[in-house]
N, C-alpha and C positions, 0 to 999 in steps of 0.2 A: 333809405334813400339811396339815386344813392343804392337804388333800391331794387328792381327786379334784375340788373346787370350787374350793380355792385353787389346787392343786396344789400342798401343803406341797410328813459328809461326808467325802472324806478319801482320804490313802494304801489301796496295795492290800493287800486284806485277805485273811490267812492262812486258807487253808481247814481243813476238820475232818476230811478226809478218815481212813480208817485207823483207829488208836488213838484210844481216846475223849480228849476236851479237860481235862486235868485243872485241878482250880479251883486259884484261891490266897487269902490274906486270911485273913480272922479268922473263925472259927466261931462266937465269943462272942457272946453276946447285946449292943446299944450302949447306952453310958451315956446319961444325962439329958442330955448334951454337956457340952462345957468352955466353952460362952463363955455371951455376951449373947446375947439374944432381937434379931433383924434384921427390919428391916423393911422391904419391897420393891414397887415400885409398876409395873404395865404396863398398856399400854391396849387388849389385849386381852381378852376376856374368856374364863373357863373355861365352856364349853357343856353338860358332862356331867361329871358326877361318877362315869359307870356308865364301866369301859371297854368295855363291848359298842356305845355309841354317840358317844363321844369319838372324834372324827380330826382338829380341832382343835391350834392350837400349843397356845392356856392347858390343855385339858383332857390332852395330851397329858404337859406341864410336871408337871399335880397325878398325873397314875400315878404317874409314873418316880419320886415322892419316895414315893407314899402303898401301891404295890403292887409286889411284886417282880414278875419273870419268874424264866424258867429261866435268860437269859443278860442280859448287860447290857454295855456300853460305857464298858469302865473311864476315866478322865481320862487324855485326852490319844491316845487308841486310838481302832481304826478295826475292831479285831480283838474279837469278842464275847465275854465270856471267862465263866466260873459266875455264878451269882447266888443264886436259890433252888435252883440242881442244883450239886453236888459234881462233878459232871464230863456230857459232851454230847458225839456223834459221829455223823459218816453209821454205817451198821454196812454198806454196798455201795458198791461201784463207782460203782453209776448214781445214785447222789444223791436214792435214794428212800425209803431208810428209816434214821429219826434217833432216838436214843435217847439218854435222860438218866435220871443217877441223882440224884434230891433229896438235898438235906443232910439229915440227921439232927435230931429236934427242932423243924423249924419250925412255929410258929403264928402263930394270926392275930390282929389285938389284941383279939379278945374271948373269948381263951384258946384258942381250935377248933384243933386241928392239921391242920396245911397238908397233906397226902396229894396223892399221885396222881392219885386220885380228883377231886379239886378243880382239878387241871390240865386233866384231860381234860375236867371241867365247861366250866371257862372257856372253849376252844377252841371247842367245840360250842356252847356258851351264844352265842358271838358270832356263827358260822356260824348258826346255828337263827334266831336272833330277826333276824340281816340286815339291821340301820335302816343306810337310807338315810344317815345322819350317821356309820356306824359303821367299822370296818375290815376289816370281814368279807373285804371284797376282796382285803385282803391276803393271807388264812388259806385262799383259793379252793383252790390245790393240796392238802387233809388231805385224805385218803380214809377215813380209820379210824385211831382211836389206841385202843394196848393199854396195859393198865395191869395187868401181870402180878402185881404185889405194891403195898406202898405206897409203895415209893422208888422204883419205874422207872415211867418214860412211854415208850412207842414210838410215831412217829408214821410211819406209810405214807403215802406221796405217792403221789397220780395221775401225775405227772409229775415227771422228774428238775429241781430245784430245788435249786440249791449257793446260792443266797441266803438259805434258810431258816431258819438259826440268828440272819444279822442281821434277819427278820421277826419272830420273837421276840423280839428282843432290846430290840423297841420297845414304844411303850405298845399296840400291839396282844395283846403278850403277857404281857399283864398277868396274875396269877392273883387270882380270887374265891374267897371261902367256898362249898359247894354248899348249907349251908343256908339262909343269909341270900341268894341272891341267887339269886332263880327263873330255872330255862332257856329258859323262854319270853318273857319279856319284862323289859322294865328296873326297876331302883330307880327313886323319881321320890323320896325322902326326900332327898335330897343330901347324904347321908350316905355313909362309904368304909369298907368293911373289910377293911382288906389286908394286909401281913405286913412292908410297907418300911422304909429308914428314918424313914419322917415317921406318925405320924398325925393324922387329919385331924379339928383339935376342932369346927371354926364354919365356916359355908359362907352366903353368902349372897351378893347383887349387887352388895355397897360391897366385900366381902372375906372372904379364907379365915384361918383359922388354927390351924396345927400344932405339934406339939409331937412330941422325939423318942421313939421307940417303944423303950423299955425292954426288948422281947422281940424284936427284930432281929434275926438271924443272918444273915450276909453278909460280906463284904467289905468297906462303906463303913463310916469313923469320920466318925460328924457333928462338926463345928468350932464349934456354938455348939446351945445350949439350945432352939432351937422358931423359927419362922417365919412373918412377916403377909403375905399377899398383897392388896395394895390393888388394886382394880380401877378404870381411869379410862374403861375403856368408848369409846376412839375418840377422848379427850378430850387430843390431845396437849398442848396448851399449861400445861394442868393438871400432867400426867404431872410437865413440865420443870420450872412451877416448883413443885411440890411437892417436889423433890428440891435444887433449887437455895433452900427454903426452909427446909430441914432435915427435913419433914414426914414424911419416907419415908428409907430409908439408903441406897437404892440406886434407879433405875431402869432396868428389862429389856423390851425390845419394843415400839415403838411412839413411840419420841423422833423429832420431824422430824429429817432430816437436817440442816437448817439448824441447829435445837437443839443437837445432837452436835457440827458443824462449832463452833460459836459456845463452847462449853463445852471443848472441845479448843486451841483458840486465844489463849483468854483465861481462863485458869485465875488461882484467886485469888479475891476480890472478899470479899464478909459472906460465904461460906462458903466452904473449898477442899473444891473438885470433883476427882475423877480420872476421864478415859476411858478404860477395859478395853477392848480391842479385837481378838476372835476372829475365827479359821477362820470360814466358813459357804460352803453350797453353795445356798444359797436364789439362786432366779436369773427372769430375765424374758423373753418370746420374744416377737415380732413373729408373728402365725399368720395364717397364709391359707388361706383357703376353695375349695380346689381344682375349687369346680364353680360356683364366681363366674364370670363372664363376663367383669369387670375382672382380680379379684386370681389367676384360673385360668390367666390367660396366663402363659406361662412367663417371654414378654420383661418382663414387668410387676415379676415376683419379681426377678429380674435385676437389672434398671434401678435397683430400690429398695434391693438389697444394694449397688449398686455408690453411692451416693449418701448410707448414714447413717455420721453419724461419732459413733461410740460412747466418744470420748474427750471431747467434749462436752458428751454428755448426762450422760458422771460428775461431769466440772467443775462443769457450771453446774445442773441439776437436780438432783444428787445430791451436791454437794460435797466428789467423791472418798468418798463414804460406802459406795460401790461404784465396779466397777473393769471393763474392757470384756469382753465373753464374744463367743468366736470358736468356739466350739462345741455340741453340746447334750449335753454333760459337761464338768460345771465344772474348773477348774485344781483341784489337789488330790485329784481324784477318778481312781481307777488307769486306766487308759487314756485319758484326757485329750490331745488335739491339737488344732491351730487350723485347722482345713479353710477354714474361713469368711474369714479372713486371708490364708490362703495364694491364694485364688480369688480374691476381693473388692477382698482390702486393708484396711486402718483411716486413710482417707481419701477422700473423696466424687471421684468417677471419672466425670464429667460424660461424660466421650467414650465411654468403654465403658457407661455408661447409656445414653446416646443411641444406640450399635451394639445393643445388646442389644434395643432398643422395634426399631429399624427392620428387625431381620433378623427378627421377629417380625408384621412388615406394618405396626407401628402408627407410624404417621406425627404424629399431632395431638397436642395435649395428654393426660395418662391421665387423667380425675378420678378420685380413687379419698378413699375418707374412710377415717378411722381412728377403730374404736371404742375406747373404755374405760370404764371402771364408778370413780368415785371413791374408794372407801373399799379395799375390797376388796385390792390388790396394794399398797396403800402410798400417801404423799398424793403423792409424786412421780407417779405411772405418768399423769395427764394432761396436767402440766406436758410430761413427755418425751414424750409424741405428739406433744404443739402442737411441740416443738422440731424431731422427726423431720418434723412437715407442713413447717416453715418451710426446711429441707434437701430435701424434694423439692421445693419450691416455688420457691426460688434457682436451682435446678436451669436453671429453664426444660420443663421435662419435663411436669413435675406440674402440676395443680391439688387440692391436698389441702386437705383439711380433718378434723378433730377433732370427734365427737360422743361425750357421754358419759351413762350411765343409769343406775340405781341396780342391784345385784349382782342381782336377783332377775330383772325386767328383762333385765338381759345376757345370764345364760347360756339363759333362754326364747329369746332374738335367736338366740344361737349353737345352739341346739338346731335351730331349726327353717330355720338357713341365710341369715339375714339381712344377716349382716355379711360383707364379704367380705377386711376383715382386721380382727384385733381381739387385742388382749393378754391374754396369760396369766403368770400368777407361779407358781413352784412352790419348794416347800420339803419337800426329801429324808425318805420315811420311813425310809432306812437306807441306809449309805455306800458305795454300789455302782455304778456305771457302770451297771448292769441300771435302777434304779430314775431313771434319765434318757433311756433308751431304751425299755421295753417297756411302762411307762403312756401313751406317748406316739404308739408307732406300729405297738400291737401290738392285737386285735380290741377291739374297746367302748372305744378308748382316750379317755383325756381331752381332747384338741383337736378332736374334731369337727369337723375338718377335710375329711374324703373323702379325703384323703392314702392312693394305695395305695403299701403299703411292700415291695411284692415280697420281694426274697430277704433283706432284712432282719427278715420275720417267717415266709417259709416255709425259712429258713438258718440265717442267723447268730444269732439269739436264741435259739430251741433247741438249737444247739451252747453258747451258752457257759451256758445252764441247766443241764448237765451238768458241768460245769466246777467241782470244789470246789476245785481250785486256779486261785485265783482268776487269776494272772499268764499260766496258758494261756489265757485269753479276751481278751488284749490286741491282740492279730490280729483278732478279730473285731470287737472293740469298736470298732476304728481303720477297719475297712471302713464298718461302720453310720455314723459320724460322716463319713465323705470321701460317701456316696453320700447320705446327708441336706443336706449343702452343697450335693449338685450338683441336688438334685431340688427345694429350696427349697420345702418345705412348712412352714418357719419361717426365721426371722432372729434368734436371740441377741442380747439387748442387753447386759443385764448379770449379773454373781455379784455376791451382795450381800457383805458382810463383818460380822459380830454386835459389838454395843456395848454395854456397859452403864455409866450415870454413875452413880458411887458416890460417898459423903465417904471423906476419906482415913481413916477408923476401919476401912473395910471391906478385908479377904485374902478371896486364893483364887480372885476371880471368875475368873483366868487357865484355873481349871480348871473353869470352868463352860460356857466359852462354844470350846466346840471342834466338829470337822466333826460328833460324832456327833450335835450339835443335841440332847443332854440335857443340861437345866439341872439341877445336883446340887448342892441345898438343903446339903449336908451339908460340902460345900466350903469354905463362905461364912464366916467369922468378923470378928466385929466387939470391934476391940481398943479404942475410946474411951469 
């Protein structure tokens, strides 16, 4: 998410192969809830109300409560299971053609009944209109969807894709009304009409507010009566102590590390605080510019893996808030190895840096600088460059140095080949090994790097695209990760881990904050 500019997790997940997926939960429409009204503060902000142009975390957050899909990610799963479909399956072998039957009765909160027809909208609605801020990218492989009566959708793939159910299962697969929301272009009313459990009363720049949807049919039982989202807009200090001042009941997204460190430590004071502390696969890469003339040499990439120590930059940058990444699939995510560890090491390697520059011809100092963008990847990511400059620096090897520019700026830089290494954050649109490898090094991918990925994109990622069982791509997934270490067209720093500081009134957040990266309003209850 989040996702192709930020680059927005989990066990391996069950395929659908065969027999269609049947659903489970409740068909009943949801109560008004049983608790209190929560109120919740992050410092991101929601960008779209429309899901045709939301890829955002905040706007991604307001779907998953305000619009269903066909599948969803039940608490504490990795595995996509019904949602607005009664049941979903490949109906072939080749992972190209997926069918689902809708539940019975749903509508949308301005009475409309939810059809078929309105699925296939949606999909198309986002594929059609294609904004740049939108997901469309993700919905690339639909070739044509049938909508043989009102309860079935059949989608045909261009290409065999066993990721497909968890592509829907995100806020990309949101379903719209077809009458309220034209196929050519977006809402701009910031107004939502969806079928979830939340609907969406107030929308505006300070904040959202929800209330539970009476006409629900799903699976989820909401835990409290309605939801405020406060927007602090980038404004951590606010964020903290607006929650450490009672002002909000919880905060999600966006707490300095220090903040969380300091709240986790010293619990107590004029309010008691709790830190909730999830799964995430949200993570950060060192990227090189393969046709730099510094960060192109091979000895250069080398030298720089054999010299950062990513157990420092968790300590002291990140105060354990995150934890060291030895791969480019995070721990928790099914086919996950340490390539990077097992070559490198997690300890700066002065000699084998120093072999690595000189069997590469480079005898002298490297300069080499390191970009960043401030806001954009979190307020640590410049702190931990200057850290990484001052570990090649010790070295003896390097002369580094640290420049940084505002998001808009940077990725113009990385467009046009400026930088010749420079950080990227990403954060998972769906809990798959696929989605840390083929945005990454597969045609148009997000690093703009010049990185060629040989048999990693004319092999191994087409193999396990066909693959809906998903534990037969763990062979391939384990090649792509060993030949990525060896080719060093990035360096891993960190997986992050998801937080939220709550007063102790507030349950549930445990089942908010897990790998599938959906925050589930419905969870949440506040007993004081």
């Amino acid at each position: 998410m989040r996702k192709r500019n930020q680059w927005l997790a989990a066990p391996l997940v069950v395929g659908l192969a065969g027999s269609l997926l049947a659903g489970c939960g409740s068909d009943g429409g949801a109560t008004a809830g049983t608790g209190k009204h929560v109120v919740m503060g992050m410092s991101d902000r929601v960008l779209s109300t429309d899901p045709a142009a939301g890829y955002d975390p905040g706007s991604w957050l307001l779907f998953n409560n305000v619009f269903q899909s066909l599948l969803s990610f039940p608490k504490g799963s990795s595995t996509p299971q019904p949602e607005a479909a009664e049941s979903c399956g490949f109906r072939d072998r080749a992972s190209k053609v997926f069918r689902c039957t809708l539940r019975a009765g749903l509508t949308f909160i301005n009475g409309n009944d939810l059809t078929s027809k309105d699925v296939k909208h949606s999909f198309e609605r986002t594929l059609a209109i294609a904004h740049q801020d939108g997901p469309a990218v993700m919905l690339s492989s639909i070739d044509r969807i049938d909508t043989p009566d009102e309860r079935t959708v059949t989608f045909r793939l261009k290409s065999p894709d066993a990721t497909f159910p968890q592509k829907i299962a995100s806020g990309a697969g949101s379903i719209v009304d077809h009458r309220v929301y034209p196929k050519d272009r977006l809402r701009t009313d910031a107004r939502a009409v969806g079928s979830g459990v939340y609907r969406l009363d107030s929308f505006d720049s300070e904040e959202a507010r929800f209330s539970v949807n009476d006409g629900y049919r799903g699976p989820a039982e909401p835990q409290n009566s309605g939801m405020t989202m406060k927007f602090y807009n980038g404004d951590q200090p606010a964020l903290a102590a607006a929650v450490r001042g009672g002002d909000i009941d919880l905060a999600y997204r966006g707490l300095e590390s220090a903040a969380v460190a300091k709240i986790a430590t010293q619990p107590g004071g004029a309010r008691d605080l709790q830190v909730v502390e999830g799964t995430s696969a949200e993570i950060q890469h060192l990227v090189f510019n393969l046709r730099d003339r510094v960060a192109g040499r091979r000895g250069v990439r080398q030298a720089v893996a054999y010299l950062i120590d990513r157990s420092l930059l968790a300590r002291d940058v990140y105060q354990r808030t995150v934890q060291p990444l030895y791969s480019t699939v995070p721990a928790g995510i099914a086919a996950h190895k340490t390539p990077y560890f097992d070559l490198y090491g997690d300890r700066p390697q002065r000699a084998k840096a120093r072999a690595a520059l000189r069997a590469d011809g480079i005898t002298d100092k490297v300069r080499l600088t390191l970009w960043g963008t401030p806001i954009r990847y979190g307020p640590g990511t410049n702190a931990g460059l200057r850290l990484i400059a001052g570990q090649l620096n010790t070295s003896g090897l390097f002369e580094a140095e640290v420049r940084s520019v505002d998001f808009a700026t940077y990725e113009k830089g990385i467009s046009r080949g400026d930088y010749g290494v420079y950080v990227k954050g990403w954060v998972p649109d769906y809990p798959d090994p696929d989605n840390f490898t083929a945005p990454f090094f597969g045609p148009n991918n997000v690093l703009a790097n010049h990185y060629d990925a040989g048999k990693i994109t004319s092999r191994w990622l087409p193999s396990t695209a066909s693959q809906v069982n998903r534990a037969e791509t763990v062979g391939d997934f384990a090649r792509i990760q060993t030949q990525v270490a060896k080719d060093l067209p990035v360096i891993p720093l960190w997986q992050g881990k998801q937080y939220a500081v709550a007063s102790d009134a507030i349950t549930g957040l445990q089942w908010t904050l897990d790998a599938s990266t959906v925050f589930r309003f419905w969870e949440i209850a506040k007993t004081g």
